[in-house]
VEXFIGU-340032 format. One line per 8 residues: number of its first residue (from 1); for each residue x, y, z of C-alpha. Coordinates in nm, 3 decimals, padded with zeros to 5 digits. Each point is the difference from the previous one (the first is absolute). Last residue first. Layout:
N
NUM) X Y Z  ...;
# end
This chain:
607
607) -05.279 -03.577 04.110  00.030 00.348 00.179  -00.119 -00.099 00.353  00.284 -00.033 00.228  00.021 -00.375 00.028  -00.009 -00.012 -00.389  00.261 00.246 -00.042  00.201 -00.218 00.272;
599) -00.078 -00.323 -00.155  00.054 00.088 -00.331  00.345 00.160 00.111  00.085 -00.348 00.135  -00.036 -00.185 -00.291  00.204 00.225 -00.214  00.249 -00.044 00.203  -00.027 -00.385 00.048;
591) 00.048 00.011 -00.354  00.275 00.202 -00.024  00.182 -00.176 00.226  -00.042 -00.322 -00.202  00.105 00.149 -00.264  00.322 00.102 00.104  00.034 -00.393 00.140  00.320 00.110 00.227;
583) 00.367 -00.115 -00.009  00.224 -00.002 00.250  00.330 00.016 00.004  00.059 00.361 00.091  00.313 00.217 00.014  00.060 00.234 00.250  00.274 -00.126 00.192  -00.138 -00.247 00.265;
575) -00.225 -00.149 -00.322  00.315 -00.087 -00.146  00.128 -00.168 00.311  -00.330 -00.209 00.056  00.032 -00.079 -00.409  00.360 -00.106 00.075  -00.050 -00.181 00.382  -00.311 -00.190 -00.181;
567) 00.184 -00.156 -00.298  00.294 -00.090 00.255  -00.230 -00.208 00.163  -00.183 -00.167 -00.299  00.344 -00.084 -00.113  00.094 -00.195 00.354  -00.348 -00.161 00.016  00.008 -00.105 -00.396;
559) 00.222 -00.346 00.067  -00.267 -00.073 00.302  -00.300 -00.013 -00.230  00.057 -00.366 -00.114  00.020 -00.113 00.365  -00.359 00.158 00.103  -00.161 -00.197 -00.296  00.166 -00.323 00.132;
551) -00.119 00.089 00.350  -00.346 00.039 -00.075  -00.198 00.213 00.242  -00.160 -00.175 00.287  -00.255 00.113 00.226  -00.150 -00.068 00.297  -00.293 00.064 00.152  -00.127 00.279 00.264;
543) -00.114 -00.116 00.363  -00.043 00.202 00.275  -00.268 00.272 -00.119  -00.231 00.220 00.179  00.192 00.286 -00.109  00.152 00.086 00.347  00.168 -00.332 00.004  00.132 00.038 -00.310;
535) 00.236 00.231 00.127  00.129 -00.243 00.279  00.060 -00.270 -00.298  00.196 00.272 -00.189  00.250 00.088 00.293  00.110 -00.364 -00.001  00.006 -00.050 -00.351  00.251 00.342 -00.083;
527) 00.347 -00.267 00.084  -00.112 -00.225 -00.241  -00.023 00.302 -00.307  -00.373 00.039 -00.096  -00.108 00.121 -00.361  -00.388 00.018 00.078  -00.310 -00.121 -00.259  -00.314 00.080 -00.024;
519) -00.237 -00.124 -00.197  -00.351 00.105 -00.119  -00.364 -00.130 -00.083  -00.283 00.262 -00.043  -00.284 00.035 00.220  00.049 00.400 -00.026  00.351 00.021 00.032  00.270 -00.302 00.012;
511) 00.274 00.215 -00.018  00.092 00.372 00.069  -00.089 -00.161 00.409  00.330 -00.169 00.010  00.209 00.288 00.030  -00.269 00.177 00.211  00.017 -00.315 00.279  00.358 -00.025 -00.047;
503) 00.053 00.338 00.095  -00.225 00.026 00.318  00.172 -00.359 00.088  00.305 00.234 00.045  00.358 -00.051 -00.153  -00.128 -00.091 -00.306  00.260 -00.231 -00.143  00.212 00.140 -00.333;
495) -00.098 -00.165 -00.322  -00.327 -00.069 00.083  -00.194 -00.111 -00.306  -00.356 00.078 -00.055  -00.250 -00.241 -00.264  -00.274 00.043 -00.223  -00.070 00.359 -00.044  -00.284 00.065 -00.232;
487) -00.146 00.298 00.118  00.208 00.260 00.149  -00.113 00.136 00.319  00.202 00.181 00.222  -00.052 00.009 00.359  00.276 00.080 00.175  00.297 -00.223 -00.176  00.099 00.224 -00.226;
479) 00.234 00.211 00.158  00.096 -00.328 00.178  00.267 00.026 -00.307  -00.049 -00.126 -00.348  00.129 -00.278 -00.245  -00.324 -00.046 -00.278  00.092 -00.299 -00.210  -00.260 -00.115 -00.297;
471) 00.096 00.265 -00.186  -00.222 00.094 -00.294  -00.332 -00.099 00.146  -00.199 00.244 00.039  -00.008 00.096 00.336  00.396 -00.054 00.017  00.040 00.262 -00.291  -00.230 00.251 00.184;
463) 00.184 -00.058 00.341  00.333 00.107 -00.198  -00.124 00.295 -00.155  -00.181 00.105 00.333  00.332 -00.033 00.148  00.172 00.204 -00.288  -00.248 00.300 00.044  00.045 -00.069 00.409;
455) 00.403 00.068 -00.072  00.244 -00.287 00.105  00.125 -00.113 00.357  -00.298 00.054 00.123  -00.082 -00.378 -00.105  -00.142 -00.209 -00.260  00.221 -00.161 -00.253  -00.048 -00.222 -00.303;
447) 00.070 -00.337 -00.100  00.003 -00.189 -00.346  00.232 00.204 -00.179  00.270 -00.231 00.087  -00.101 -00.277 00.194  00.216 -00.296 -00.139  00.289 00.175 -00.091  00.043 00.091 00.338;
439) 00.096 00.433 00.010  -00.410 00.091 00.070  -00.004 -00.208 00.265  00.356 00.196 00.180  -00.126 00.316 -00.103  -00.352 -00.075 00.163  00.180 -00.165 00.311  00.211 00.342 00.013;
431) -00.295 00.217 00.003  -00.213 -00.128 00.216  00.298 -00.055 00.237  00.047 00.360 00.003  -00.371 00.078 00.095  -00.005 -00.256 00.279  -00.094 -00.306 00.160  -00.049 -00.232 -00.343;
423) -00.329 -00.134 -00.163  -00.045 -00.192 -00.304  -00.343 00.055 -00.163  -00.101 -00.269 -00.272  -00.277 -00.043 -00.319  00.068 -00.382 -00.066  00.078 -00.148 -00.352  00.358 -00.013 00.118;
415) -00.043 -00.128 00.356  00.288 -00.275 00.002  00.232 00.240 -00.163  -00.062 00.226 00.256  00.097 -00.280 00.236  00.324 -00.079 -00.158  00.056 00.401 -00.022  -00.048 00.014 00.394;
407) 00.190 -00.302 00.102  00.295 00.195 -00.211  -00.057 00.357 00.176  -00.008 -00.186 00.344  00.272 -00.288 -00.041  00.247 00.275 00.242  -00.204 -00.022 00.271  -00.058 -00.389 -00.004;
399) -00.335 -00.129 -00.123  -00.378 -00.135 00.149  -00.300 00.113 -00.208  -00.318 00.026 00.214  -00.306 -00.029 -00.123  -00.378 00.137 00.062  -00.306 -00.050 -00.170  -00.304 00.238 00.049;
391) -00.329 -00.069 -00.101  -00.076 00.043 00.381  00.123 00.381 -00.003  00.215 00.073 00.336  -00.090 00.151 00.275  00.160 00.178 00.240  -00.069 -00.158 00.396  -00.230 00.183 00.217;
383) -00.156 -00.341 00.154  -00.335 -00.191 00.001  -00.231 00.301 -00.098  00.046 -00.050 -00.400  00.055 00.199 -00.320  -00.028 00.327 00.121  -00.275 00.275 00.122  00.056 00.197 00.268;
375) -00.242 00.254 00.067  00.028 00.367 00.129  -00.186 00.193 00.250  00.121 00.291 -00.133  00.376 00.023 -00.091  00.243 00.249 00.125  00.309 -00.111 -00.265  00.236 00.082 00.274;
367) -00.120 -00.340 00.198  00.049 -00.228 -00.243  00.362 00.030 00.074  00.006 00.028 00.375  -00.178 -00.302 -00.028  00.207 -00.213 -00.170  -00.291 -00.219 -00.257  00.227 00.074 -00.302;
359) -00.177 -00.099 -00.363  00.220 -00.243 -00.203  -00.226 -00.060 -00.330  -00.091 00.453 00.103  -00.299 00.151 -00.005  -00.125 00.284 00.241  -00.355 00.126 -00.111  -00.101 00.333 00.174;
351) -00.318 00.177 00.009  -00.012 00.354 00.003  -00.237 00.236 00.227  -00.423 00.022 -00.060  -00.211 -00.296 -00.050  -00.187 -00.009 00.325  -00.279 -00.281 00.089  00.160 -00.136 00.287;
343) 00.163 00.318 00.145  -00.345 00.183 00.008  00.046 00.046 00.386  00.316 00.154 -00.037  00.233 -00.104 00.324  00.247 -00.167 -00.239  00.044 00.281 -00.178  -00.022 00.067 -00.375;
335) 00.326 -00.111 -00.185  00.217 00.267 -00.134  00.048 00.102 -00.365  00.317 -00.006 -00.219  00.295 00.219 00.064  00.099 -00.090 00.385  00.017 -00.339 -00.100  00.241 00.093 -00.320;
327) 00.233 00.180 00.225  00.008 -00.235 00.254  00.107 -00.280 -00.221  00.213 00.141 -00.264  00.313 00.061 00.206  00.005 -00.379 00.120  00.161 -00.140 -00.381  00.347 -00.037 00.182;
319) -00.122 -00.166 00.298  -00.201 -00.296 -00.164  -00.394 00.062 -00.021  00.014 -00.001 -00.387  00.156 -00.319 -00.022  -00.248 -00.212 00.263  -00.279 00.194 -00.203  00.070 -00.168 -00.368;
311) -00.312 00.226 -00.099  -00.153 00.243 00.237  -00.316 00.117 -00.108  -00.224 00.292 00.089  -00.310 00.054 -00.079  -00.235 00.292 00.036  00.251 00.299 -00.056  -00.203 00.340 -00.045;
303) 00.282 00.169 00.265  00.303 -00.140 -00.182  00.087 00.337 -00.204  00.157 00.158 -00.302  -00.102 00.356 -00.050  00.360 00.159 -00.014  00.245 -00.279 -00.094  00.332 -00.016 00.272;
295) -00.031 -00.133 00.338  -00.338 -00.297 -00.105  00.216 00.001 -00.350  00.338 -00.098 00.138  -00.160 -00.289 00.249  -00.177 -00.145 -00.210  00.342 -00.051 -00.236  00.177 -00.139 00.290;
287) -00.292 -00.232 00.108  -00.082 -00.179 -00.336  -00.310 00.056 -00.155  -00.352 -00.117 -00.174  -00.211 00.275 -00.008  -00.414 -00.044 -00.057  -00.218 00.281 -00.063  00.187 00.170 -00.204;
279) 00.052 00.372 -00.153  -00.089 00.132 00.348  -00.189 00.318 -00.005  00.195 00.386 -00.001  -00.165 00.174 -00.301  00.310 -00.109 -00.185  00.002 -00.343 00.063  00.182 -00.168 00.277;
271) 00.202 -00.378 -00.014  00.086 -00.003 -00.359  00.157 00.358 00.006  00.166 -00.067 00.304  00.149 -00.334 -00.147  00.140 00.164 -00.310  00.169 00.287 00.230  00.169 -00.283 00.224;
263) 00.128 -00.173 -00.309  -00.150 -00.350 -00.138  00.136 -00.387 00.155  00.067 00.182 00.307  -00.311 -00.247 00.161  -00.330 00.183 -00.057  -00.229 -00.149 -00.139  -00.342 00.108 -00.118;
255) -00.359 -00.213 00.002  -00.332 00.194 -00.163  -00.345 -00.148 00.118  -00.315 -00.092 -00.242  -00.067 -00.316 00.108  00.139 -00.203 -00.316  00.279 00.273 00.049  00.057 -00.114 00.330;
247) 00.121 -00.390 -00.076  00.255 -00.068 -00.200  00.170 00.333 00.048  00.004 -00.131 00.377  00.169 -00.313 -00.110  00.265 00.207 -00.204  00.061 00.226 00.263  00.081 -00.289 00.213;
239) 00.255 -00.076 -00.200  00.176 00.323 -00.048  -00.011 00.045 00.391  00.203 -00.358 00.051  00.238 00.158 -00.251  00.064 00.296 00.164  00.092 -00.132 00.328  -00.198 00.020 00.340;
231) -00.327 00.015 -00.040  -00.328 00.238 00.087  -00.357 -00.038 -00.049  -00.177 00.334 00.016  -00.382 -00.003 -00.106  -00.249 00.340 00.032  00.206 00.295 -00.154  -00.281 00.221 -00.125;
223) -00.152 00.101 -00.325  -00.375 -00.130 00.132  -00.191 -00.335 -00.107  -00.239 -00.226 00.187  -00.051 -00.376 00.043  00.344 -00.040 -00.221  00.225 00.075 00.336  -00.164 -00.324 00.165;
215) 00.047 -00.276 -00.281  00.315 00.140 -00.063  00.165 -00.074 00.345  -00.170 -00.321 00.031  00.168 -00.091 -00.376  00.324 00.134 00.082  00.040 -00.187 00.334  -00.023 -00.361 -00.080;
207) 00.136 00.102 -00.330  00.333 00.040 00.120  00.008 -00.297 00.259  -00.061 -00.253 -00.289  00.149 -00.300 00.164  00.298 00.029 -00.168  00.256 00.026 00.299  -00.129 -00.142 00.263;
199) -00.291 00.193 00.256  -00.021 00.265 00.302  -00.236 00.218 -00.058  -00.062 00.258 00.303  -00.306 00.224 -00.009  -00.134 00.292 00.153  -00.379 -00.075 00.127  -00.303 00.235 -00.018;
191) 00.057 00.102 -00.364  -00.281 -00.157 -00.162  -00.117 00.016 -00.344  00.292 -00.126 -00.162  -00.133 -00.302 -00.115  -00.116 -00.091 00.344  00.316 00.095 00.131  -00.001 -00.349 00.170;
183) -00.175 -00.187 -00.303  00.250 00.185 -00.254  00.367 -00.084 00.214  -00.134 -00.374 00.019  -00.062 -00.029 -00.360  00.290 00.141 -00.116  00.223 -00.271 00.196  -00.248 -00.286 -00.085;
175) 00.076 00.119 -00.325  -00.262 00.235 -00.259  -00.135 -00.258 -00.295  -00.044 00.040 -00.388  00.288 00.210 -00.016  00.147 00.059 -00.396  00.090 00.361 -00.023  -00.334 00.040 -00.186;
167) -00.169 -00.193 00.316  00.120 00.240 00.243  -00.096 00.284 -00.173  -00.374 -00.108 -00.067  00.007 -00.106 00.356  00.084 00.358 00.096  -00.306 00.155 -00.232  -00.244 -00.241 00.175;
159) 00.095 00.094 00.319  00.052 -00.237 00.269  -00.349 00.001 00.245  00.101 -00.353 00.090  00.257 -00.204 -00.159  -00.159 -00.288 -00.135  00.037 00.110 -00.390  00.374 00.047 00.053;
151) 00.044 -00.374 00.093  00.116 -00.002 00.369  00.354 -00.201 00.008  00.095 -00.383 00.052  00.220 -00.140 00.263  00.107 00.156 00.271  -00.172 00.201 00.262  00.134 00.291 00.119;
143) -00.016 00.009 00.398  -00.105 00.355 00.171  00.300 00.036 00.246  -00.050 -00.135 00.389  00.364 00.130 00.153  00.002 00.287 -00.253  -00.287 00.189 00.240  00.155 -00.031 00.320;
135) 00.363 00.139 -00.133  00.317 -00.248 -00.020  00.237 00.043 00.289  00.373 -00.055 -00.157  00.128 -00.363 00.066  00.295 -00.059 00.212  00.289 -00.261 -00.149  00.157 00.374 -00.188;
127) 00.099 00.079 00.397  00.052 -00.345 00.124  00.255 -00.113 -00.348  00.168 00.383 00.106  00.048 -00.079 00.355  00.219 -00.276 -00.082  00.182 00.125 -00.260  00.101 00.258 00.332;
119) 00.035 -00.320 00.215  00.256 -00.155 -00.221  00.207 00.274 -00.121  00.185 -00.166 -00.282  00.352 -00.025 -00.042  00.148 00.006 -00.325  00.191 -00.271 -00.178  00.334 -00.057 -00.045;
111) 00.290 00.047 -00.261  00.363 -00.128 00.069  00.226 00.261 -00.061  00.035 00.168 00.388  00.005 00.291 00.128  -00.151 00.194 -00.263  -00.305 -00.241 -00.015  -00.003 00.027 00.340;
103) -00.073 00.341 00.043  -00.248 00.003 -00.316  -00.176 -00.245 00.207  -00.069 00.193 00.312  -00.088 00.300 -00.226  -00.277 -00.205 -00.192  -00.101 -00.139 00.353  -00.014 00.358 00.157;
95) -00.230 00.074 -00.320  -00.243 -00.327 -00.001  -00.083 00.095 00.400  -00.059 00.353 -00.098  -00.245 -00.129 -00.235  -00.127 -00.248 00.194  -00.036 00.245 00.267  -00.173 00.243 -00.281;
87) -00.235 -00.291 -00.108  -00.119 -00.060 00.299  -00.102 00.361 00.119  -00.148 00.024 -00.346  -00.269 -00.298 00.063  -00.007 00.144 00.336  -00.149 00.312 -00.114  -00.219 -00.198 -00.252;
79) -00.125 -00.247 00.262  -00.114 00.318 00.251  -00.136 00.230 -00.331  -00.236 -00.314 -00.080  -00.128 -00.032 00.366  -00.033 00.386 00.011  -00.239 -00.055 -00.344  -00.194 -00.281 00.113;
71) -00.114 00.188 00.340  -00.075 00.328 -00.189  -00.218 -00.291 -00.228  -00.109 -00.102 00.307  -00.159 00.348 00.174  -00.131 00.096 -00.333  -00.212 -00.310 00.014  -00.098 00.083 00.340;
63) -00.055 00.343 -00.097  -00.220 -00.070 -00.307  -00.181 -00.277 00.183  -00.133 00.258 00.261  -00.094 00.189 -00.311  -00.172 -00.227 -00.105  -00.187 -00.071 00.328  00.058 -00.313 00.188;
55) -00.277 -00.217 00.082  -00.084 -00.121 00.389  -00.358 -00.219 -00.090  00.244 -00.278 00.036  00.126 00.054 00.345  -00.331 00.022 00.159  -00.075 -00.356 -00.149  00.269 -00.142 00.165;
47) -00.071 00.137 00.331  -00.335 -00.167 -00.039  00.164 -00.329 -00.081  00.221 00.075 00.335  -00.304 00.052 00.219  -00.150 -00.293 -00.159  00.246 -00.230 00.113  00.051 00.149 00.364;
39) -00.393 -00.030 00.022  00.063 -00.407 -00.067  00.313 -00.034 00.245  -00.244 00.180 00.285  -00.204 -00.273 -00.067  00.186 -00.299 00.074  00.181 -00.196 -00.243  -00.079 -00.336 -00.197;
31) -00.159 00.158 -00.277  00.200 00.353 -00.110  -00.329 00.235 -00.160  00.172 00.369 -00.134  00.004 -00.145 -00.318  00.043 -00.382 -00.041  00.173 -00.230 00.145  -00.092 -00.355 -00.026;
23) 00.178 -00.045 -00.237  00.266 -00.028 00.208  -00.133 -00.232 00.230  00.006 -00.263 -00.311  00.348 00.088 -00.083  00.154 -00.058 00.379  -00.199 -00.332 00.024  00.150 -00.084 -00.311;
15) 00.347 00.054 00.096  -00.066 -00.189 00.312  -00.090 -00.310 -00.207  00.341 00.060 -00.161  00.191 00.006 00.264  -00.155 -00.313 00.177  00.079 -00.160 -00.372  00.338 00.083 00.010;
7) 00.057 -00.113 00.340  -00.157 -00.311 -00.040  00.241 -00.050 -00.345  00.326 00.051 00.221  -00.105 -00.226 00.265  -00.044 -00.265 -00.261  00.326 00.042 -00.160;
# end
């Protein structure tokens, strides 16, 4: 033991010696060496110096940014092409197995299970396991801080007429979300950076953009086309008509919309006036119907365009909606080149807003939107995860298959006096859980339905009666899920599990909105946990609660299951030939009717 301490401390008194001579260092100066040591020194230092007063031109930048993002892109195209390759052995792999087992099952009676193709599942866990490149710029995004917004009176240079609006529709404060996207447009004023908004579900992502956007187009007026935001159902435009038509009239600016919801030859007439000037000066849109009047109306064009937003983006840039793209970027103005020595203080070409609660970062992706120098801006900079709302509570509710559509009632019944969304996976199964609610005793008349399945007059009907309070029970499709915002809803149910944490994330986001408080709650069979812990994973989540339904409740609806059944297989057989079972508020319709044609007469200038 002693020999072991003197050696310790002879170490550590050579440590020191070490750390005192290395102080000694300084500069281009070594003490303890010869001279030549010493020049060497301040050779180097002076090499060092050289090296920073090298700068990079912009446009040397350009290129070398350029360079990477081409870079990014090939890297992403490599992992998706073996991303399919993978998928088609296991595919093929899955086949000759299928075969190999219907072979056997004919041979013999006694049932067994499939072979797998071990090393082709294998190589489809590596392939997904790699992650896509992310772009230079999202890797550090713009962070939104939480907590309390930016009262309307401390926004800087906001117009007076604007915060008039916002305070009549009951805004005393902008978001940390809309205050981030105003301070880097500088209120609109400033186009020299695209943007990217990546934030949850009810963080105020609509207004973050409208109120930039009309801030800048109400500095001057002209009968042109100047703001284009673009989404990608017909509902989602409706509502962000209405916050526009909140908004530019208090600024003098007309809004029109055109999502199929009025005739071609209406929508022509609304979007160019007779002596050949745009009838708006804001159009909300889907991509079809763009796309019909940019080949079709006479006078209608995209070259006066100023802004250009891109709601619910990671939807819009899928495969099936790509048509619009290129057609629309080649319509509205180009950016000034790089190489233009007035680049810094130029105003001219469009600027972009991308928006989405589950934004993609795949480069070949963001790529096709040809963004200038864009920023990122999102919730936080420690990972790319979706984010949920922290007011938030989620729940999961823990039954057999078959115990579904009675756990379901129990916990309806739990939730009376609570405004309520059920979700399903498809348009059909909207239906038949509606017929199925509306056939218990206990919820009849108390649920509506909200899906393509019926007309978008009976749709708005039903929406209209959940808004205000007749039907506390709204079962829809993911239809609704992008972005809709009805005030007042308390809690979601899953009925059928999201199958992507893109899903859940929307699902989840109708609720708890705006600071508010919300549930969520998902119908999980034992076998679906597994695959709903990985989802979660994506969400930033790992941990949902409990919940339990009571049993005795659940028992005394058992003896109506088998009538409720055969209720549903009549009216669904009925409906199959011709005859409805539905019945529509008439007066309701009317209503929102009437409503509408205000808007659009308004909107156009006669009222």
């Amino acid at each position: 033991m002693m020999v072991k301490s003197r050696e310790q401390e002879n170490g550590k008194a050579e440590g020191q010696v070490r750390k005192k001579e290395g102080k000694k260092r300084k500069g281009g100066e070594v003490v303890g060496l010869d001279t030549s040591s010493a020049v060497v020194g301040a050779g180097s230092a002076d090499k060092g110096k050289k090296k920073k007063k090298a700068k990079l031109t912009i446009w040397e930048k350009y290129e070398l940014h350029k360079q990477f993002v081409k870079e990014m892109k090939d890297e992403a195209e490599k992992v998706e092409a073996e991303e399919e390759e993978a998928q088609a052995v296991a595919k093929a792999a899955a086949e000759d197995s299928g075969e190999a087992k219907d072979e056997e099952a004919r041979a013999a009676p006694v049932a067994r299970q499939p072979d797998y193709a071990p090393d082709a599942a294998k190589n489809l866990e590596e392939s997904k396991s790699k992650k896509t490149p992310v772009l230079p710029w999202m890797r550090v995004p713009i962070t939104i801080e939480g907590g309390l917004g930016t009262h309307l009176e401390e926004v800087r240079g906001l117009d007076p007429r604007l915060m008039q609006a916002l305070q009549t529709n009951g805004m005393v404060e902008l978001f940390p979300v809309q205050a981030a996207l105003w301070n880097l447009t500088a209120g609109g004023h400033s186009r020299l950076h695209d943007v990217c908004l990546c934030a949850p579900t009810g963080s105020g992502k609509t207004l973050a953009y409208a109120i930039p956007m009309a801030q800048s187009l109400s500095r001057y007026w002209t009968r042109r086309l100047r703001g284009l935001i673009l989404a990608p159902t017909r509902d989602l435009a409706q509502q962000v008509f209405d916050v526009f038509c909140q908004l530019a009239p208090a600024v003098g600016l007309s809004c029109g919309l055109m999502a199929g919801k009025d005739t071609i030859k209406a929508e022509a007439a609304m979007l160019v006036r007779e002596d050949g000037s745009s009838g708006v000066d804001i159009l909300i849109a889907t991509p079809g119907r763009l796309m019909s009047h940019i080949q079709s109306t006479e006078g209608f064009t995209l070259h006066d365009v100023q802004f250009l937003v891109v709601d619910e983006a990671d939807r819009l840039l899928r495969q099936s909606y790509h048509e619009w793209l290129p057609t629309v970027l080649e319509s509205t103005p180009p950016r000034p080149d790089l190489r233009a020595a007035e680049l810094a203080d130029s105003e001219s070409g469009v600027l972009k807003m991308i928006v989405s609660a589950t934004l993609t970062q795949d480069p070949s992706k963001i790529e096709r939107l040809q963004l200038h120098c864009p920023r990122f801006i999102a919730v936080s900079a420690q990972d790319y995860r979706y984010k949920l709302p922290r007011e938030l509570q989620e729940h999961k509710v823990m039954c057999e298959g078959a115990e579904k559509p009675l756990v379901l009632v129990a916990l309806l019944n739990q939730l009376v006096n609570e405004s309520t969304v059920v979700f399903t996976a498809s348009v059909e199964a909207t239906h038949r859980l509606w017929l199925m609610l509306d056939s218990f005793t206990e919820l009849r008349n108390r649920a509506v339905e909200y899906s393509s399945h019926v007309s978008g007059v009976q749709r708005q009907a039903s929406l209209s009666a959940f808004r205000n309070g007749q039907s506390k029970i709204l079962v829809a499709s993911d239809a609704m899920t992008r972005g809709m915002d009805v005030a007042g809803i308390t809690a979601v149910v899953n009925y059928d599990t999201p199958v992507y944490s893109k899903t859940y994330v929307h699902r989840a986001g109708r609720t708890a909105r705006a600071g508010r408080q919300g549930k969520v709650f998902t119908l999980l069979r034992y076998e679906d946990m597994r695959h709903f812990k990985s989802m979660l994973r994506k969400a930033d989540n790992t941990f949902v609660r409990d919940y339990v339904v009571e049993a005795e409740y659940v028992d005394t609806l058992r003896p109506q299951l088998e009538g409720v059944l055969d209720q549903v297989k009549s009216r669904m057989a009925a409906e199959a030939s011709g005859q409805t079972s539905m019945s529509v508020d008439v007066g309701a319709i009317k209503q929102i009717v009437k409503r509408q044609a205000e808007k659009n007469l308004y909107n156009l200038g006669y009222k």
